[in-house]
Structures are given as structure tokens and as C-alpha cells.
C-alpha positions as CSV (number, residue, x, y, z in Angstrom):
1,X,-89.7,113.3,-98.4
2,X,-90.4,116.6,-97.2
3,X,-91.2,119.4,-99.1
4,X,-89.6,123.4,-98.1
5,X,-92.5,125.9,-98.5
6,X,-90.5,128.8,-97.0
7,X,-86.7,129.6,-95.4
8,X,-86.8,132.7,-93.0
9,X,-83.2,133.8,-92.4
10,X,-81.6,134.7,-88.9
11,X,-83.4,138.4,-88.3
12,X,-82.0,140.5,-85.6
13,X,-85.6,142.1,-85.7
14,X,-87.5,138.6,-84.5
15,X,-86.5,136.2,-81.8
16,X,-85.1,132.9,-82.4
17,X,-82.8,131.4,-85.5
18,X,-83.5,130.9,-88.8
19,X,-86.5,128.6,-89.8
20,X,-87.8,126.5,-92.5
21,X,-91.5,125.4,-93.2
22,X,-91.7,122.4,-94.8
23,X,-94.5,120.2,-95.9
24,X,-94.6,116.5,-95.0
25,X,-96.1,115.0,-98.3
26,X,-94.0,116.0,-101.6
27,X,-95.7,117.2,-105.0
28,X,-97.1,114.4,-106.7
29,X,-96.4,115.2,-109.7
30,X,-93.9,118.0,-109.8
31,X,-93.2,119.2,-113.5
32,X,-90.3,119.0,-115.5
33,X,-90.3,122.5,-116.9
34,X,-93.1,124.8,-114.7
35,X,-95.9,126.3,-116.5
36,X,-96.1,129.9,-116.8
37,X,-99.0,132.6,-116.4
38,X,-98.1,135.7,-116.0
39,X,-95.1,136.1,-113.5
40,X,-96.9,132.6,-111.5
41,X,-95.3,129.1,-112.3
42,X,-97.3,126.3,-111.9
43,X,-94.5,124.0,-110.8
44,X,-96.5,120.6,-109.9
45,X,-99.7,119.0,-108.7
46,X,-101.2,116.3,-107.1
47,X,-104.5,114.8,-108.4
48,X,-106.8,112.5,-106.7
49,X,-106.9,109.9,-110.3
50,X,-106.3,109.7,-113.2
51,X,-109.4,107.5,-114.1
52,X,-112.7,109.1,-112.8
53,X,-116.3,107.8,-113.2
54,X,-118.7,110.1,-114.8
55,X,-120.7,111.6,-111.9
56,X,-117.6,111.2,-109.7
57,X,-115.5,114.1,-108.2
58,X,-111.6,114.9,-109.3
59,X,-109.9,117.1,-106.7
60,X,-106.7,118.9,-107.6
61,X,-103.7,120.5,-105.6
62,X,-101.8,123.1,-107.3
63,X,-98.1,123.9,-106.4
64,X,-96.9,127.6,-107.2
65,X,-93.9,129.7,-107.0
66,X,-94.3,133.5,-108.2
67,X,-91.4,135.5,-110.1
68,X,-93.3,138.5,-108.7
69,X,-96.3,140.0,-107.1
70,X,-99.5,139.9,-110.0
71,X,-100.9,143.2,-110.2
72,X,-104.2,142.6,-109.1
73,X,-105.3,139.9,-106.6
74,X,-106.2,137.2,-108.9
75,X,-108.7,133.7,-108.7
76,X,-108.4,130.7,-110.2
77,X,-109.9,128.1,-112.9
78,X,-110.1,125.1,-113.2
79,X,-111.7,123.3,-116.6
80,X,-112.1,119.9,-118.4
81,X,-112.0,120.3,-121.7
82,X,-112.4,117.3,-124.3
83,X,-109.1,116.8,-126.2
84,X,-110.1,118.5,-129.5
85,X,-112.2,121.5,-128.4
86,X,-112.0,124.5,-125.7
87,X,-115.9,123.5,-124.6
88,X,-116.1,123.8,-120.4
89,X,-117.5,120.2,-119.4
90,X,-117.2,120.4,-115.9
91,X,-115.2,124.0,-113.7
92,X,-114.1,124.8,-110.1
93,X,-113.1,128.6,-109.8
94,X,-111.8,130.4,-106.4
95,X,-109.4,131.3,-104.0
96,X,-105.9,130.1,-104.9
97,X,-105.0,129.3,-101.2
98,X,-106.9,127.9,-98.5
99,X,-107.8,131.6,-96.8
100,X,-111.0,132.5,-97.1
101,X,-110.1,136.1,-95.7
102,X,-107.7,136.7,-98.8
103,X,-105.2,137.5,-96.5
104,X,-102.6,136.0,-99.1
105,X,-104.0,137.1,-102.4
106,X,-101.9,136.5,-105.4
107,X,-100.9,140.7,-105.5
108,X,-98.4,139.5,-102.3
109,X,-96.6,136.5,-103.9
110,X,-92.9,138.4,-103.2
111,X,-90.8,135.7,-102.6
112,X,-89.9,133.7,-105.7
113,X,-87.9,130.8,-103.9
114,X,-91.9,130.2,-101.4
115,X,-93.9,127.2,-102.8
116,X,-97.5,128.1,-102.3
117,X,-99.8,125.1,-101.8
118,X,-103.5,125.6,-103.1
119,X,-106.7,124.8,-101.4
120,X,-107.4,121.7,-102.7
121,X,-110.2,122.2,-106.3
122,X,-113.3,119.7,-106.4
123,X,-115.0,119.2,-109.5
124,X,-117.7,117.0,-109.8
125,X,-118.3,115.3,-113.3
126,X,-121.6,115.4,-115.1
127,X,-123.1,112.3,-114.9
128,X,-124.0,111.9,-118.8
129,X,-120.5,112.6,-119.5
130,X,-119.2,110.9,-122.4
131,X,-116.2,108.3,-121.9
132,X,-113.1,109.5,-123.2
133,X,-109.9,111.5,-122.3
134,X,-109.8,115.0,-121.3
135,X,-107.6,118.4,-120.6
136,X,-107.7,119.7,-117.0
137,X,-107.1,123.3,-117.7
138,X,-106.0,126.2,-115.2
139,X,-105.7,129.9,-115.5
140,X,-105.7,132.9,-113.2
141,X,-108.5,136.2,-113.7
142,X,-109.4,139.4,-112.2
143,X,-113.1,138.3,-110.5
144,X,-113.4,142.4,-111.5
145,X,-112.7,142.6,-114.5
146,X,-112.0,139.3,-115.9
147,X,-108.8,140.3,-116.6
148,X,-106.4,137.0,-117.6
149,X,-103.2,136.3,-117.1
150,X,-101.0,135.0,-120.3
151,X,-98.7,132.3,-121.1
152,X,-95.6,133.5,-123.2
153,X,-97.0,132.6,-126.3
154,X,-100.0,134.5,-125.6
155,X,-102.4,131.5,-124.2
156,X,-104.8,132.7,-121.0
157,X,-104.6,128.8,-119.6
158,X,-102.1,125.9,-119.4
159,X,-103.0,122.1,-119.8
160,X,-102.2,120.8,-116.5
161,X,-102.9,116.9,-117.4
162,X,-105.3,114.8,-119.0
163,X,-107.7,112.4,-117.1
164,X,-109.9,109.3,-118.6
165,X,-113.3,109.3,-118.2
166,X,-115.2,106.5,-117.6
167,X,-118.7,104.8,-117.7
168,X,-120.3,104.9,-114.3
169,X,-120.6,101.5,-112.6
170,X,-124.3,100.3,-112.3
């Protein structure tokens, strides 16, 4: 199942005919209804399991599509939360897409119907973390001004999925 990223029409002002890019792996989990922040929808991701060790990493793929442009170039979090607090237990922040040069930042997203593919977000568990199940959380911030983005309902993150954390094995 391949996944389109982007259509380029026919363009008298390039060579060649139309193209697609496409993606060979589709979204893991791709969301019934995306989540919203700002004018980005969060319209999947894949997740490396659902069951991690304490001590163990979790990596996470994020799948977006943009109604428009943000104002600002904006970054990324990433939390685990426990289920009945907003307490950080473990983060990843950064780049939304794998470009280290910013040459894509979020302020360029134009094309609502492209399907930007993160860079992939490690996070590596606390050892002494307690067994139980968790929120991963995501939002989007100014790095300048910490700015947020907002849900509609006024929330500065989404709950992405929960994860189960386990005992490390001895």
C-alpha cells in the first residue's frame, strides 16, 4: 500500500508530466477523525509498541497535513504523561521534519492535500518508571517565544495514544 505525499500537476514552466511522490509504507495507524492544532492536522502515526520496558526507548512517526501556513516556524513535543495528571515523565522536542537546515519549517506548510512525514521522535523511558498506562502527548511551540498552538476547544496538546509500561526484565 503506498502512501501519496505530494501530486505536482502538468507545468508548462518545468519539464516533464505531472508527478506523484508517494511513500512505500502506509500510516500505521492513520486516525479516524485528524487532530487539530492550530491550522496542522495530525492525521496518523506509527509507533514502534505499544508495550515498552521502563528504561526502553518508544520512537514515534507523525503524519501531518496543514490547512495553512503557521505563522511562525514552529517545533514539536512530545510527552508521556500518566493517565490522571499533566506531569512530563519522559519528552522528545525538535524539528518536525527530518531537515536539520529548517528548510521546511512549519511557516511553509501551503499545500493542504501534502502529507508531511516527521523525523522519526525517540524517547527513552526512565528506568524507575512506574508500571502502568500512559498518554503520549504532542503539541507544536514557538522555540522564541513559547508561543502554542491550540486545539479548538482551547487545549495546547492532543493525546496521540496511550502506551503500557512495563517492569524491566532482569
Amino acid at each position: 500500500q503506498l502512501l501519496l505525499l505530494k501530486s505536482y500537476p502538468a507545468d508548462p514552466r518545468y519539464r516533464g508530466p505531472s508527478m506523484q511522490v508517494l511513500r512505500l509504507q502506509p500510516i500505521q495507524n492513520r486516525l479516524d477523525k485528524p487532530l487539530q492544532l492550530g491550522s496542522l492536522n495530525l492525521i496518523g502515526y506509527d509507533l514502534s509498541a505499544r508495550q515498552i520496558s521502563a528504561g526502553s526507548d518508544v520512537t514515534l512517526t507523525y503524519y501531518w497535513q496543514a490547512a495553512a501556513p503557521t505563522a511562525l516556524p514552529m517545533r514539536v513535543f512530545t510527552h508521556i504523561y500518566p493517565l490522571d495528571r499533566l506531569e512530563v515523565m519522559a519528552q522528545q522536542d525538535g524539528l518536525p521534519l527530518v531537515d536539520d537546515l529548517e528548510r521546511r519549517p512549519t511557516s511553509t506548510w501551503d499545500d493542504p492535500a501534502e502529507v508531511l512525514v516527521s523525523r522519526p521522535f525517540t524517547i527513552t523511558l526512565p528506568a524507575n518508571l512506574p508500571s502502568g498506562r500512559y498518554r503520549v502527548v504532542l503539541g507544536f511551540y514557538d522555540p522564541v517565544g513559547n508561543q502554542r498552538l491550540s486545539t479548538p476547544s482551547g487545549d495546547t496538546f492532543v493525546t496521540v495514544t496511550e502506551i503500557e509500561i512495563v517492569a524491566p526484565v532482569s
